[in-house]
C-alpha positions in Angstrom: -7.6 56.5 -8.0 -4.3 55.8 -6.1 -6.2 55.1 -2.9 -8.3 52.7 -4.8 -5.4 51.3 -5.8 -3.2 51.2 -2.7 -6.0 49.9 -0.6 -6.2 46.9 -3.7 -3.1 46.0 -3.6 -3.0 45.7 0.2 -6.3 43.3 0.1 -4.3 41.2 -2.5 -1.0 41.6 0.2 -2.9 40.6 2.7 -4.5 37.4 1.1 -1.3 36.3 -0.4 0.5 36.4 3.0 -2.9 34.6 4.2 -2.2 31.7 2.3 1.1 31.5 3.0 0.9 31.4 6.4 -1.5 28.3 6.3 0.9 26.5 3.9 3.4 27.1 6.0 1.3 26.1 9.1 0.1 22.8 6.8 3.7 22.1 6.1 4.8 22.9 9.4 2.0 20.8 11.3 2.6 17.8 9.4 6.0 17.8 9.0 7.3 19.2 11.8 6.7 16.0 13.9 8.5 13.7 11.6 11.3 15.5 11.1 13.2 12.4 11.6 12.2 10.7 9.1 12.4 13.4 6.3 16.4 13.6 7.1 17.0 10.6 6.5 14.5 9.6 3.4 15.2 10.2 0.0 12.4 11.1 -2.7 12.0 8.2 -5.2 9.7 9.3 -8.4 6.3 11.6 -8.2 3.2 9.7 -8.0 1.6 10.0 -11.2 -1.8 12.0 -11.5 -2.0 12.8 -7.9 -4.1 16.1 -9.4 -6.1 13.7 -11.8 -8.0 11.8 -9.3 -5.7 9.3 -8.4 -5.5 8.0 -5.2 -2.5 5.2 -4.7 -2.5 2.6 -2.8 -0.9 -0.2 -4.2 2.9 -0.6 -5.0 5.6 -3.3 -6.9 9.0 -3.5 -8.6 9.9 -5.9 -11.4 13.7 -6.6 -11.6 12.8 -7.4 -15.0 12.2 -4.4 -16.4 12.9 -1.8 -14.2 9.7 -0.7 -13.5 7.5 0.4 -10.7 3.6 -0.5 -10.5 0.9 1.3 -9.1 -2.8 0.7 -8.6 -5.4 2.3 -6.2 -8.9 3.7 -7.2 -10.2 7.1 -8.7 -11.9 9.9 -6.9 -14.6 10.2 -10.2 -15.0 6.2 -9.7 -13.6 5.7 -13.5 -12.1 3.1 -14.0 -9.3 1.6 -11.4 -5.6 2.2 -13.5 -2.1 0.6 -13.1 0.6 2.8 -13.5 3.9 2.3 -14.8 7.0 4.2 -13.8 10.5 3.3 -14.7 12.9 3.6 -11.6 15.8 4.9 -13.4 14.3 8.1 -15.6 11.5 8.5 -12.5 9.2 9.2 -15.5 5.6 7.3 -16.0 5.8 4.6 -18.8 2.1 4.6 -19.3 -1.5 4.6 -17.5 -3.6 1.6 -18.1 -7.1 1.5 -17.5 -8.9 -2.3 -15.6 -11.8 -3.2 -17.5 -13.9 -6.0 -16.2 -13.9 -9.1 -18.5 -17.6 -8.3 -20.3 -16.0 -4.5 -21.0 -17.1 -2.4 -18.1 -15.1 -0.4 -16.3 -13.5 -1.9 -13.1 -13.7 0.4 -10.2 -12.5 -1.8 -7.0 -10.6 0.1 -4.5 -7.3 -1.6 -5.5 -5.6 -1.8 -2.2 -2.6 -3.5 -3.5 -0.6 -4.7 -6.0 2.3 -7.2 -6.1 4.1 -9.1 -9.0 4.1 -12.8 -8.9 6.4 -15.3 -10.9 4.5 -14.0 -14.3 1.4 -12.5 -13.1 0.0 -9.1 -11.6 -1.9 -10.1 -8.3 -4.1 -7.4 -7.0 -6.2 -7.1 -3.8 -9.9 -7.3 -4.2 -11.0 -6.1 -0.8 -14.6 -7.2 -0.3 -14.8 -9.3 -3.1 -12.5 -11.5 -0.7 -10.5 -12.4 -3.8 -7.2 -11.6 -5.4 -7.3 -10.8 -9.5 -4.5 -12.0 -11.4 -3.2 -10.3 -14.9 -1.1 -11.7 -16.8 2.4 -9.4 -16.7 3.2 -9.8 -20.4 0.2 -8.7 -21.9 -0.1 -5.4 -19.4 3.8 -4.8 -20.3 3.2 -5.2 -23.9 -0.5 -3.0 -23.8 -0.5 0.4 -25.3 -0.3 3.3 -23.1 -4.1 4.3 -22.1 -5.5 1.8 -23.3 -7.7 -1.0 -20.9 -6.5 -4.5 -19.5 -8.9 -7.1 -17.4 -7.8 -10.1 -15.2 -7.2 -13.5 -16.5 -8.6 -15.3 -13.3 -9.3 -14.8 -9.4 -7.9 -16.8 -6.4 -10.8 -17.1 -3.7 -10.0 -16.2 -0.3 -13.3 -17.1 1.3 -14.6 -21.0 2.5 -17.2 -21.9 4.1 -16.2 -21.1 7.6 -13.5 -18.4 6.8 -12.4 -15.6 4.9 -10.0 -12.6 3.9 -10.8 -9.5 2.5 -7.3 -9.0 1.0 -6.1 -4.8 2.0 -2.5 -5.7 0.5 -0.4 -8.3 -1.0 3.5 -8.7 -1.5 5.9 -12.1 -2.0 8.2 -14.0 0.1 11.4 -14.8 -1.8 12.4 -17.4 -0.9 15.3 -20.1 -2.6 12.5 -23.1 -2.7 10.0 -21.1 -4.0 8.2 -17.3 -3.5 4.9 -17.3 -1.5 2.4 -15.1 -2.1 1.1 -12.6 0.9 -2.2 -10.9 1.3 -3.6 -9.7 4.6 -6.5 -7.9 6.2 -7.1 -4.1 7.2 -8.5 -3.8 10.8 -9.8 -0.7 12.6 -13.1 -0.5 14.5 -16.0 0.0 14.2 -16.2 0.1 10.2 -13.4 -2.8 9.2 -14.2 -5.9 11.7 -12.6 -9.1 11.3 -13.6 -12.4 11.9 -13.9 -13.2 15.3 -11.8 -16.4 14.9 -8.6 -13.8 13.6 -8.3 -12.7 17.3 -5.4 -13.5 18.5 -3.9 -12.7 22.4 -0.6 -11.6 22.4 1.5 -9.9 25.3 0.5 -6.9 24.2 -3.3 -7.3 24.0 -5.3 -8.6 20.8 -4.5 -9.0 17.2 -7.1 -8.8 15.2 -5.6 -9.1 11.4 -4.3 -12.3 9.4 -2.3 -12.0 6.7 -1.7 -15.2 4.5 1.0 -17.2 2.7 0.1 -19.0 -0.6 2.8 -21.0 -2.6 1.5 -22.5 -5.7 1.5 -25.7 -6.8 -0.2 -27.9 -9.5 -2.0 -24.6 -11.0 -3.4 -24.2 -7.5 -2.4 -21.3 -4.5 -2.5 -23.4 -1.3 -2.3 -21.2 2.0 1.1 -22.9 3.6 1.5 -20.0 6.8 -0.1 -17.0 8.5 0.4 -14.0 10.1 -1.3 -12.6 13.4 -0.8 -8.5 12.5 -2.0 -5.5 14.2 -4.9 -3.6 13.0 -4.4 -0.2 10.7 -2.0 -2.5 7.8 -1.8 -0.8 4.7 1.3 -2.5 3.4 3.4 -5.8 4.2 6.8 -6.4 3.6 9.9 -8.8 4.1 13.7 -8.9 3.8 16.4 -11.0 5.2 13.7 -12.6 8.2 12.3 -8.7 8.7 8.8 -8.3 8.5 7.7 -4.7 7.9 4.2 -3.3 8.6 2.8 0.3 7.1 0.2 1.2 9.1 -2.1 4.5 9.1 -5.5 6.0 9.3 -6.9 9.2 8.2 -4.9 12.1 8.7 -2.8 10.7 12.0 0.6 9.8 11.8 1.6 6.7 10.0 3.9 4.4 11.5 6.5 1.8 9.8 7.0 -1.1 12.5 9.5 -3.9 12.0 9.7 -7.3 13.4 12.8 -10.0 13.3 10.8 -13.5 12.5 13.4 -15.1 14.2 11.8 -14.2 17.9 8.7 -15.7 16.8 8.0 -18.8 17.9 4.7 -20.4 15.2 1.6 -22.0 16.6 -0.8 -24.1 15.0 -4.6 -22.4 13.7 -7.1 -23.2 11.6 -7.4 -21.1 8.8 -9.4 -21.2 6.0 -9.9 -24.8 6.3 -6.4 -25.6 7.4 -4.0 -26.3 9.7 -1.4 -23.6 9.4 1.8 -22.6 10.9 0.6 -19.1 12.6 3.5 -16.1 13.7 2.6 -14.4 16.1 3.7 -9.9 15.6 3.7 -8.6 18.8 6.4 -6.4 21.3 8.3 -9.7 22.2 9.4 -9.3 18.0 9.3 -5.9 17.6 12.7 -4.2 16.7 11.7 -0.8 15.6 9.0 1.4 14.4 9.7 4.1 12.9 7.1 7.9 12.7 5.8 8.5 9.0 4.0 11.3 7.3 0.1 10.5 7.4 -1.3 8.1 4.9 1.5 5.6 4.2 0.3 3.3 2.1 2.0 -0.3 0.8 5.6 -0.3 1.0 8.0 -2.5 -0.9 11.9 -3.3 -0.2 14.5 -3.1 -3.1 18.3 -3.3 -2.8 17.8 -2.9 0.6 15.9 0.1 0.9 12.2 0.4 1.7 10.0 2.2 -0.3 6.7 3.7 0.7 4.0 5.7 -1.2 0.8 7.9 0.2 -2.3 9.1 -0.9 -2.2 12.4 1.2 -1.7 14.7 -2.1 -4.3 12.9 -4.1 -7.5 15.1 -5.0 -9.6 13.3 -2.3 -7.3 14.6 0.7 -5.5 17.5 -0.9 -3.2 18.3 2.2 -0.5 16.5 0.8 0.1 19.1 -1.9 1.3 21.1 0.7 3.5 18.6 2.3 5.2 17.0 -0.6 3.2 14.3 -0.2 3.5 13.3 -4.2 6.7 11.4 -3.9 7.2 7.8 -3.1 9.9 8.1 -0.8 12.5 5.5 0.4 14.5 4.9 3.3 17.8 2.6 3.6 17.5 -0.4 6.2 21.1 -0.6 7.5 
């Protein structure tokens, strides 16, 4: 009976010490290399329902209210949910669910998310759209309960189109743009020929757009030639800030000053628009990430970045203390 039970509890041992050793590994693997980055970044709020088939992608802050929003898509294709999380207590304000307007449930990946003047814009990938919801009535909605979009701005003409990967706003004193741009990796996300653009370091292949709006209408008024791999776009004081990341590699934050690019003139969409160029000759600093950096937005001067490495789909990130939105400070 003792033998039995000595020879037990080393199998149990021997598979606990097992499964620490490849958390350990995990941790150490994907850690390890960006210990950098880790001493210097600070851990924001957990991302809500990381074990409940979430998987974020999509990230805003309104100066209003406090509050963080999240979007991105569910692993059981239910329906597509903002989150709400108040940046002071770090604790979620509520989960709604996106219904499509005749009552179905929405399911678009949900690759970004930005708050505009009075309105929720979020990316509608292949739908080469953005859907706008009106702020008010998903602040004032109850938690779990289901909100649809008001309206959609079209990002396709006859000749050209986006399909929008991310979205954030240039503040600006005469009057915030609105920013959505385009993922690019081959061979499963091409882009439009016509988005090539040489640069000294090769080929962009990405656009990201600028939209003011004016007389009820967004007008594209500037673009941006961008690397491929953009999951998130930001800008502060004449930086532009890329996330960029695939799979389970290393994600990378790269910065650009706007003021070492020089615009040219493309057509786009129909237009004649002012194009800058993001290439080396701009290029300040880039900075190694944990894997699957996602959209990033900047906020008293710190940069905030979220993942969706400990989501259900990709699990690793359990490990890694991949649930936190982390930020870093851009002095």
């Amino acid at each position: 009976m003792n033998k039995a039970l000595n020879i037990t509890t080393k199998i149990i041992l021997i598979i606990v010490l097992v499964i620490l050793a490849f958390i350990t590994g995990v941790r150490t693997f994907f850690r390890f290399p960006v210990r950098n980055f880790y001493k210097t970044c600070e851990k924001s709020f957990v991302i809500p329902d990381s074990n409940k088939n979430f998987i974020a992608q999509g990230l805003s802050y309104s100066e209003e209210n406090g509050n963080f929003y999240l979007t991105g898509y569910m692993k059981d294709h239910s329906a597509s949910p903002i989150y709400i999380v108040n940046k002071n207590t770090k604790k979620l304000v509520k989960k709604l669910g996106i219904i499509n307007p005749d009552g179905s449930d929405f399911t678009g990946h949900n690759g970004g998310l930005t708050i505009f003047k009075d309105k929720i814009i979020i990316t509608g990938g292949e739908d080469r759209c953005l859907y706008i919801f009106d702020k008010d009535t998903i602040d004032q909605a109850e938690n779990k309960s289901n909100v649809t979009y008001e309206d959609t701005i079209s990002l396709e003409t006859n000749q050209d189109y986006i399909s929008s990967a991310f979205t954030n706003v240039i503040k600006a004193e005469d009057g915030d743009l609105l920013v959505t741009g385009e993922f690019y990796r081959e061979p499963n996300y091409k882009t439009l020929e016509s988005h090539t653009v040489e640069t000294c370091d090769g080929q962009n292949k990405a656009l990201a757009l600028a939209f003011k709006f004016e007389d009820g209408n967004f007008i594209p008024v500037k673009a941006f030639s961008i690397r491929g791999l953009v999951q998130g776009m930001a800008f502060n004081n004449n930086k532009v800030y890329l996330s960029t990341s695939w799979g389970t590699g290393f994600s990378y934050l790269y910065v650009y000053d706007l003021d070492k690019v020089e615009a040219v003139s493309k057509d786009i969409m129909g237009k004649e628009l002012p194009l800058y160029v993001l290439d080396s000759k701009s290029l300040v600093k880039e900075i190694k990430l944990f894997p699957m950096s996602e959209e990033i937005e900047v906020l008293d001067n710190k940069l905030y970045i979220i993942n969706e490495s400990a989501s259900n789909k990709y699990i690793f990130g359990k490990f890694t203390s991949g649930k936190f939105c982390y930020y870093i400070d851009l002095d």
